[in-house]
C-alpha positions as CSV (number, residue, x, y, z in Angstrom):
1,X,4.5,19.5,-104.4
2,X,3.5,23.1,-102.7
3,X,0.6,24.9,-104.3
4,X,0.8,27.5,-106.9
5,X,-0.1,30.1,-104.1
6,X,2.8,28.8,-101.8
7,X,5.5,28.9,-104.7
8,X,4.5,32.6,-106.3
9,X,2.9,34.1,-103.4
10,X,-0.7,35.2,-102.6
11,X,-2.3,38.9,-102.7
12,X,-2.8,41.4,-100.3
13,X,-6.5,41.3,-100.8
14,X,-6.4,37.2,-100.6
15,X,-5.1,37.5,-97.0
16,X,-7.4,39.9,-95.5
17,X,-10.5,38.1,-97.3
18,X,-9.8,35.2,-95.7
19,X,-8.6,36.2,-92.4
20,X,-11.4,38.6,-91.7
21,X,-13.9,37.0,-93.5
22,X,-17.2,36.4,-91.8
23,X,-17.0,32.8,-90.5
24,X,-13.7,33.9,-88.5
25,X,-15.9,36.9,-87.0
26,X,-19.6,35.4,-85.7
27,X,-20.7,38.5,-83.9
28,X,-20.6,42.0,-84.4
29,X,-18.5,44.1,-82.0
30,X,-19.2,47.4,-81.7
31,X,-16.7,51.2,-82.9
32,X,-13.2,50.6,-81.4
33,X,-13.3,47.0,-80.9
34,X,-11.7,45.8,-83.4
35,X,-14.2,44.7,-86.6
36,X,-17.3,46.1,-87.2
37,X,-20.1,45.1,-90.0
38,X,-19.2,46.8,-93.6
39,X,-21.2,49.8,-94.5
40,X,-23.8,48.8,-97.3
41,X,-22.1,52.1,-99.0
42,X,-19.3,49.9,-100.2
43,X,-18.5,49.6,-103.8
44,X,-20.8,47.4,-105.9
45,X,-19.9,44.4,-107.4
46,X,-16.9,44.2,-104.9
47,X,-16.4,40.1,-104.1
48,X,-16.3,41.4,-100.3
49,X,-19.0,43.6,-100.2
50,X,-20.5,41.7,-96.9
51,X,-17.6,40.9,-95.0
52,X,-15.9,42.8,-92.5
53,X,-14.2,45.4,-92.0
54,X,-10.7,45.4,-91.1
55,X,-9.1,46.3,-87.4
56,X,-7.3,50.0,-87.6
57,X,-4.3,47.7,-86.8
58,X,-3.5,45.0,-88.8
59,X,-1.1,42.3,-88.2
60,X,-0.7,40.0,-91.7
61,X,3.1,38.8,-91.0
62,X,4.2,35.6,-92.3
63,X,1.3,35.2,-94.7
64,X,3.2,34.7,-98.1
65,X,1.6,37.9,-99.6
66,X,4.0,38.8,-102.6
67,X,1.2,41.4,-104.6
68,X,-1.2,44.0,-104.0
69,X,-4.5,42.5,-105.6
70,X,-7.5,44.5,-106.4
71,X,-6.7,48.1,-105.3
72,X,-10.3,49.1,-105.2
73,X,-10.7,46.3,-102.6
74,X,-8.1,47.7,-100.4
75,X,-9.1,51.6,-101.0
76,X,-12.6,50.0,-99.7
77,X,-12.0,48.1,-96.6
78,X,-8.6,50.1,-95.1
79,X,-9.4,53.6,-95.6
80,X,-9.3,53.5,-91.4
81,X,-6.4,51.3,-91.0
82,X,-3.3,52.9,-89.1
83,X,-0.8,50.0,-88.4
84,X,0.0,47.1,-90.8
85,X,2.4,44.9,-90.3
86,X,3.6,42.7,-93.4
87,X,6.9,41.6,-92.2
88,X,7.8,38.1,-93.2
89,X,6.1,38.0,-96.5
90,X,7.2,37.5,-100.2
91,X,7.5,41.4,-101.3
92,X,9.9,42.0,-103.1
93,X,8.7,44.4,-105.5
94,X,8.1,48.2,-104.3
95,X,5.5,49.1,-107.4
96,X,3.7,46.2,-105.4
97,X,4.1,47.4,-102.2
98,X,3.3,51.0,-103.3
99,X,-0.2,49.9,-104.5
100,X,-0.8,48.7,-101.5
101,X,0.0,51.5,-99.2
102,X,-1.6,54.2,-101.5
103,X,-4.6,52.7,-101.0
104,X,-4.4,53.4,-96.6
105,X,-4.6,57.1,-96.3
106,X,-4.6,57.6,-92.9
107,X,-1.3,54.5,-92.2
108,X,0.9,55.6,-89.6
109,X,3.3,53.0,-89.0
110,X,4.4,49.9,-92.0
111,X,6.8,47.3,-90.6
112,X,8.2,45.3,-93.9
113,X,10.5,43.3,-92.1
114,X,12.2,40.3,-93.7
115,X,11.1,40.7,-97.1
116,X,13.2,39.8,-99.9
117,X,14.3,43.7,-101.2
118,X,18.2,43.4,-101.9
119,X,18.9,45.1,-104.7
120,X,14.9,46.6,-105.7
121,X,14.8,49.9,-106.7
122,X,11.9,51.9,-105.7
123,X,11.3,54.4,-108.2
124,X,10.2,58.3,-106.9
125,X,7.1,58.2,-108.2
126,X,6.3,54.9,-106.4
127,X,8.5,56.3,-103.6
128,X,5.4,59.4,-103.6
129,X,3.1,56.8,-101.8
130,X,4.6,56.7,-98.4
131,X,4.1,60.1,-97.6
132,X,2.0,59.8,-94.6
133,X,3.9,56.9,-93.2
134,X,5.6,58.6,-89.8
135,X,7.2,55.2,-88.4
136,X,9.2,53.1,-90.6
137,X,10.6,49.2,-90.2
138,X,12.7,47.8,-93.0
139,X,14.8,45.5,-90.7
140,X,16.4,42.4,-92.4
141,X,15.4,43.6,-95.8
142,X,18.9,44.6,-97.4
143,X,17.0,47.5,-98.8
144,X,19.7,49.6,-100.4
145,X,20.7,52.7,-98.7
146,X,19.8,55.0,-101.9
147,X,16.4,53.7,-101.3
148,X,16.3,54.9,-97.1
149,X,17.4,58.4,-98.4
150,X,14.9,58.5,-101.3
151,X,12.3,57.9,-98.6
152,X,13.1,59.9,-96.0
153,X,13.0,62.2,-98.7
154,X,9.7,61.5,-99.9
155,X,8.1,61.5,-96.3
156,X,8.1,64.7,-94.9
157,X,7.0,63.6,-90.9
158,X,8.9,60.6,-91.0
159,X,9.7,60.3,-87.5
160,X,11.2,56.6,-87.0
161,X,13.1,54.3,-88.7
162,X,14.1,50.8,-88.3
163,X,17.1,49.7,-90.5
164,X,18.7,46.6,-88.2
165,X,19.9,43.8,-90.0
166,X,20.6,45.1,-93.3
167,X,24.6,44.4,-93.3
168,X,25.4,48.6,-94.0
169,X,29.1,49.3,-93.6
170,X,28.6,52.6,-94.7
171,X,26.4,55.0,-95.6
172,X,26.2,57.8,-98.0
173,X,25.0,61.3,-96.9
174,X,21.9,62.8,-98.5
175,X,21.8,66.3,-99.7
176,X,17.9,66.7,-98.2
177,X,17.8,66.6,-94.6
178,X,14.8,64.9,-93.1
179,X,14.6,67.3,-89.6
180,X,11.7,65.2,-88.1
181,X,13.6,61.9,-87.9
182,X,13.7,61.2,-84.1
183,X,14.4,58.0,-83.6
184,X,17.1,55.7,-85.9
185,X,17.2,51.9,-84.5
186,X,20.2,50.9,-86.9
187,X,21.3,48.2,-84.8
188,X,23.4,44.8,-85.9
189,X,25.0,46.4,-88.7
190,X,28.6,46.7,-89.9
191,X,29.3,50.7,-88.6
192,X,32.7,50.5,-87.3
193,X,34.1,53.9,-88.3
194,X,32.7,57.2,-86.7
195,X,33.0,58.5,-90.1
196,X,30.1,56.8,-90.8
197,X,27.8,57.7,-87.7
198,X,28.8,61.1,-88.6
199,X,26.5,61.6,-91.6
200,X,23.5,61.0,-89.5
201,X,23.8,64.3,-88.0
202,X,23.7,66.3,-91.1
203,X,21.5,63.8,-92.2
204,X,18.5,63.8,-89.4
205,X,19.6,67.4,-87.4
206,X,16.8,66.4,-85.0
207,X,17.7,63.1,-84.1
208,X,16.4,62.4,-80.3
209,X,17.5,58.7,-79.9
210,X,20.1,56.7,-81.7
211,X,20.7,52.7,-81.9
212,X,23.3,51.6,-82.8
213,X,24.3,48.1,-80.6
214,X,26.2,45.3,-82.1
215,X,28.1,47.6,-84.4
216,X,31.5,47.5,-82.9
217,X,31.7,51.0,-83.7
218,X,35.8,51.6,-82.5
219,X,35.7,55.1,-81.8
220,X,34.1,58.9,-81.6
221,X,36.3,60.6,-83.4
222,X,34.9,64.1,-83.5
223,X,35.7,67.2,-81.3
224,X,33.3,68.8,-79.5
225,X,32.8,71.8,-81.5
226,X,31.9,69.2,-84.0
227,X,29.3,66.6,-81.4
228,X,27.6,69.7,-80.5
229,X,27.0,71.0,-84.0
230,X,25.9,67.7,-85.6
231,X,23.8,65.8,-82.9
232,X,22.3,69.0,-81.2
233,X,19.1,67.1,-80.1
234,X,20.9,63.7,-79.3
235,X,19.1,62.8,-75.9
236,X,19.5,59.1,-76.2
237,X,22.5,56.6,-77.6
238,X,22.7,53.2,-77.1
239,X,26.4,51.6,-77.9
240,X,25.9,48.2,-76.9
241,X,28.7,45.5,-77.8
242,X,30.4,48.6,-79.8
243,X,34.7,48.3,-79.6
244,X,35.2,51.4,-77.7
245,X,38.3,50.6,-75.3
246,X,39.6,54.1,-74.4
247,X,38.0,56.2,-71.8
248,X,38.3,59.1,-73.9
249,X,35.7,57.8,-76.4
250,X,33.5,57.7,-72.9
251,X,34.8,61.6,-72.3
252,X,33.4,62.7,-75.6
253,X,29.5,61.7,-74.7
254,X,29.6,64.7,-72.8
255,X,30.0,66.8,-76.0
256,X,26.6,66.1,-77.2
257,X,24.4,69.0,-75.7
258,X,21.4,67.5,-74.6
259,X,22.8,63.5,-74.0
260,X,20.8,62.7,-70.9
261,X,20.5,58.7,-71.4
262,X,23.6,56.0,-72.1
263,X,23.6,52.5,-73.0
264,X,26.9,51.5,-72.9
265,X,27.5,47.1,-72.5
266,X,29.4,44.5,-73.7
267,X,32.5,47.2,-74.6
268,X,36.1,45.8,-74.2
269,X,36.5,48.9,-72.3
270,X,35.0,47.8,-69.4
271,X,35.5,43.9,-69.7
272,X,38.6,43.9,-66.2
273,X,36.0,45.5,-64.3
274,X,33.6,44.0,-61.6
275,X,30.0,45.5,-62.5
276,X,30.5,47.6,-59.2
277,X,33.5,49.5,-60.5
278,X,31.8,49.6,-64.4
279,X,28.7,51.2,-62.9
280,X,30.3,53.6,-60.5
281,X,33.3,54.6,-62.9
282,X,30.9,55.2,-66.0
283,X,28.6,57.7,-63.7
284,X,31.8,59.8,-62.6
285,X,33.1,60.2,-66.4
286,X,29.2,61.4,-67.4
287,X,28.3,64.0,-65.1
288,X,25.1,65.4,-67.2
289,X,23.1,61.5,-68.1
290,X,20.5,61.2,-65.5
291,X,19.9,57.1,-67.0
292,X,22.3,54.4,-67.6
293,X,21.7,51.1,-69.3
294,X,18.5,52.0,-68.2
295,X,18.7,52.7,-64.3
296,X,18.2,55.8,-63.1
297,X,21.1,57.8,-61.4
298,X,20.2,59.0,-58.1
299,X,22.0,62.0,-56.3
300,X,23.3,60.0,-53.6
301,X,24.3,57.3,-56.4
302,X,26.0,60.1,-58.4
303,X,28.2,61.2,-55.0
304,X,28.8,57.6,-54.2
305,X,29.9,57.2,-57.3
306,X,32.2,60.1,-57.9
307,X,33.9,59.8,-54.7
308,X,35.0,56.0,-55.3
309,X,35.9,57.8,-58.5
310,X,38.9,60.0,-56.7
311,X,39.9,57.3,-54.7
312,X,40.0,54.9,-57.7
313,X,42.9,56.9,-58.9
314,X,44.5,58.2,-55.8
315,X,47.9,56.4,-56.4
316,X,47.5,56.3,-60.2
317,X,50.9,58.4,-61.8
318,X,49.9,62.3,-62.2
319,X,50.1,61.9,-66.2
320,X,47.8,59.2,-66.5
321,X,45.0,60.4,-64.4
322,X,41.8,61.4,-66.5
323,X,40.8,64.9,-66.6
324,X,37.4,64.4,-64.5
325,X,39.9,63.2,-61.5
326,X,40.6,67.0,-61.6
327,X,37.0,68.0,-62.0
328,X,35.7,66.1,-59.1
329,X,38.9,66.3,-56.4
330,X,38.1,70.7,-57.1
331,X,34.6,69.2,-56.0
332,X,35.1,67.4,-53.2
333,X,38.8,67.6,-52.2
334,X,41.5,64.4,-52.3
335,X,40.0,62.0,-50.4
336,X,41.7,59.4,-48.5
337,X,41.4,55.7,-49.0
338,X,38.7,53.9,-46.8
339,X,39.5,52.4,-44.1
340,X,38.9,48.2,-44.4
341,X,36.9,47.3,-41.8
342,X,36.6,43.2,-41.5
343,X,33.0,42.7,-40.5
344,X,32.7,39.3,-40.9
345,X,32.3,37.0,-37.3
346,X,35.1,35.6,-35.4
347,X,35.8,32.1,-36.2
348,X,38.5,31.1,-33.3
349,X,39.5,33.0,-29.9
350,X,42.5,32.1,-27.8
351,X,41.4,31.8,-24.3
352,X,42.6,30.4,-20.6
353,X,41.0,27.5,-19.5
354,X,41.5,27.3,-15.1
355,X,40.7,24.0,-13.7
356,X,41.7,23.8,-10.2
357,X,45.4,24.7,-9.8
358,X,45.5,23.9,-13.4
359,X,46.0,26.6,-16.1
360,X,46.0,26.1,-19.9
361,X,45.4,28.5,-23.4
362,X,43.2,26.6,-25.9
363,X,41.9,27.7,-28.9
364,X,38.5,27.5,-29.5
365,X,36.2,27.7,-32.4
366,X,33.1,29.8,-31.5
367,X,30.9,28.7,-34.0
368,X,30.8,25.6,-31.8
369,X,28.5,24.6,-28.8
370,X,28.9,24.7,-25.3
371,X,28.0,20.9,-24.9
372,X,31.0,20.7,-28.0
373,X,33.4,23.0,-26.2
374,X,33.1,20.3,-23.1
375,X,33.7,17.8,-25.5
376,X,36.9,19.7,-26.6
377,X,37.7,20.2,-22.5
378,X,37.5,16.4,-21.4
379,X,41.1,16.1,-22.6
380,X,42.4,18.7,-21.1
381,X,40.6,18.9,-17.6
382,X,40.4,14.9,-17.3
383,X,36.5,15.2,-16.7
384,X,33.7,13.9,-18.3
385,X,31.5,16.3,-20.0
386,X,28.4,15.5,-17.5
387,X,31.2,15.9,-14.5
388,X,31.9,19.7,-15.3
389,X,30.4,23.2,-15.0
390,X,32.1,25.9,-17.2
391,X,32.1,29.8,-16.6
392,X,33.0,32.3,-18.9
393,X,34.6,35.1,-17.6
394,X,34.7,38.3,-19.7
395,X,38.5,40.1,-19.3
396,X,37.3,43.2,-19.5
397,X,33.9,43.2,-17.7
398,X,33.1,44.5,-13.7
399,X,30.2,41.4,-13.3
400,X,31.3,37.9,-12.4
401,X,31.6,34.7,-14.1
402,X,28.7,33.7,-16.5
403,X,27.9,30.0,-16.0
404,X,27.6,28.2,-19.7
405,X,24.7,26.2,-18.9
406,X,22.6,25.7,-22.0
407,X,24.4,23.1,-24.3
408,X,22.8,24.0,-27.3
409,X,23.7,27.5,-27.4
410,X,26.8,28.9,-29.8
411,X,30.0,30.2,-27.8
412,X,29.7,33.2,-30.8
413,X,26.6,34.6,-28.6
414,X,28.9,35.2,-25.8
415,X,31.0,37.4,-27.3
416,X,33.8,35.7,-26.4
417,X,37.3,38.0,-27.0
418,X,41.0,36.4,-27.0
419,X,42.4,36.8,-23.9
420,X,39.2,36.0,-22.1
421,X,39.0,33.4,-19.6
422,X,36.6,29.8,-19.0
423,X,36.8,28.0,-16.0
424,X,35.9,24.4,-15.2
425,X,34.5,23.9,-12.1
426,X,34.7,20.0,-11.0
427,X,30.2,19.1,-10.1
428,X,30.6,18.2,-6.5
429,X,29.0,14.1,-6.1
């Protein structure tokens, strides 16, 4: 049978007691490396009052907590603490959580993660708490989506959030905008309609970067009056495993003013295209992004790129070619198709073999030896391979015959050409 702590949780103040106490921390480290020895102007009568004092970042995930405890405990040893992670716990009760973080005036960043908040309401007043918080995680919570907007309106610098997990198929959108949002990670939702991503612009007017993979968001649907009016600041998106499959949804990225970074993978879109052709293609629709899927785009790669771009649809009907083919043949002109040039080596040559008064063409294989290619003659000179001397004699060269005398060396090296000649000369007893 678990203990009572296991089954109803433990406190916030239970954690950090134990996993800073004393006996965990032998020596005393100096400012700025981590723990320190706890001012004797601590509170009297507190239970910790000679332990440590907490690291300004602190990492309690997984620990069961479910309540506050004492918040003159926590006023008294996290007054310096910027970071606290309590992902993976047992909150599910915002008055809880709001204890807690009241009592941290100088936290910066709160990752609650994987704690049980489907359907908890956070009241405003509790909501009031997590006003200095300026990066938020509430991934895998199922926190409501009434909740995110009451506390992006309660935090006036809130600058990221972390919604991912938390099964949204659609949002609602707020009538207080929270301008110093720049970054929304709101990835492995349920966000298919662009009516939907939509509200984020009116929502967060400064939005810099914007997650959304594993969404399987279908389409952009907005004009770009519209893009460039809602998601003037956009310098980022990520559309990873989205459903866009028209290259018109690609087009429209260039609508957003400032876009200078794309992560676009995993689309059906681009599925019947070898990663050459995805790469090169993608470059020549976005002519403004300077990053994609996190590679930068050189100059050269760009012209490269925009070039295989014109000759990608040089035979393609004149009402179905995209209207950057236009764009970029005014740029560099229509192109004609590269020629194929077969660079790999010869395998085989056909060549005259003169024995004597005897003339025959062979094929050869040139990846072969000379002390092979004798092999290959004794049947058709009648010698023995020790009973001949062969010559190569090069059709279209001014020198001589060159003797083949080192049996280990590959006919390829000679540069043999069809049409060229080898002669057997009989070795005299």
């Amino acid at each position: 049978m678990e203990p009572p702590e296991c089954m109803h949780g433990r406190t916030f103040v239970e954690v950090i007691s134990e996993k800073y106490s004393p006996e965990n921390f032998p020596y005393r480290r100096g400012p700025g490396m981590g723990v320190v020895v706890v001012p004797t102007a601590c509170p009297q009568g507190s239970p910790m009052k000679d332990r440590l004092n907490l690291p300004s970042v602190l990492v309690l995930n997984g620990c069961g907590i479910s309540k506050a405890g004492d918040q003159s405990e926590i006023a008294a040893f996290c007054s310096h603490v910027m970071e606290l992670d309590l992902s993976h716990n047992k909150l599910q009760d915002w008055h809880e959580i709001s204890k807690i973080v009241s009592n941290i005036p100088n936290l910066d960043f709160l990752n609650l993660s994987s704690n049980p908040l489907a359907g908890m309401t956070l009241e405003p007043q509790c909501a009031e708490a997590f006003a200095r918080v300026r990066r938020l995680v509430l991934n895998n919570t199922q926190v409501s989506w009434d909740t995110v907007m009451l506390l992006t309106r309660e935090i006036p610098e809130l600058e990221e959030l972390f919604l991912c997990l938390n099964e949204y198929s659609g949002v609602s959108a707020s009538s207080v905008a929270c301008p110093s949002l720049r970054l929304l990670h709101i990835t492995d939702n349920s966000l298919h309609d662009w009516v939907e991503v939509r509200k984020f612009g009116s929502m967060f007017p400064g939005l810099d970067t914007l997650v959304m993979a594993n969404n399987n968001l279908h389409s952009i649907q907005d004009s770009k009056d519209i893009l460039q009016r809602l998601f003037p600041n956009l310098r980022s998106i990520n559309l990873h495993n989205s459903g866009l499959n028209r290259w018109e949804d690609i087009e429209k990225l260039n609508f957003f003013p400032k876009l200078e970074e794309v992560r676009l993978q995993g689309i059906p879109l681009l599925q019947k295209y070898s990663n050459v052709e995805r790469r090169s293609l993608m470059i020549a629709q976005l002519p403004s992004i300077s990053l994609l899927n996190g590679s930068v785009i050189t100059e050269s790669e760009r012209e490269d790129s925009e070039r295989f771009f014109i000759r990608y649809y040089l035979h393609c009907p004149e009402e179905e070619l995209p209207h950057r083919y236009h764009c970029l043949v005014n740029k560099y002109g229509k192109l004609e198709p590269l020629a194929e040039i077969d660079l790999r080596p010869r395998c085989h040559a056909e060549v005259e073999v003169h024995c004597e008064e005897k003339v025959e063409q062979l094929s050869i294989r040139l990846d072969q030896t000379v002390a092979e290619l004798k092999k290959q003659l004794t049947s058709v000179v009648q010698l023995s391979t020790n009973s001949m001397r062969l010559y190569y004699i090069d059709k279209n060269s001014a020198f001589g015959p060159e003797e083949l005398k080192y049996n280990t060396r590959a006919l390829h090296s000679y540069n043999i050409q069809d049409g060229d000649e080898i002669l057997v000369v009989p070795k005299t007893k």
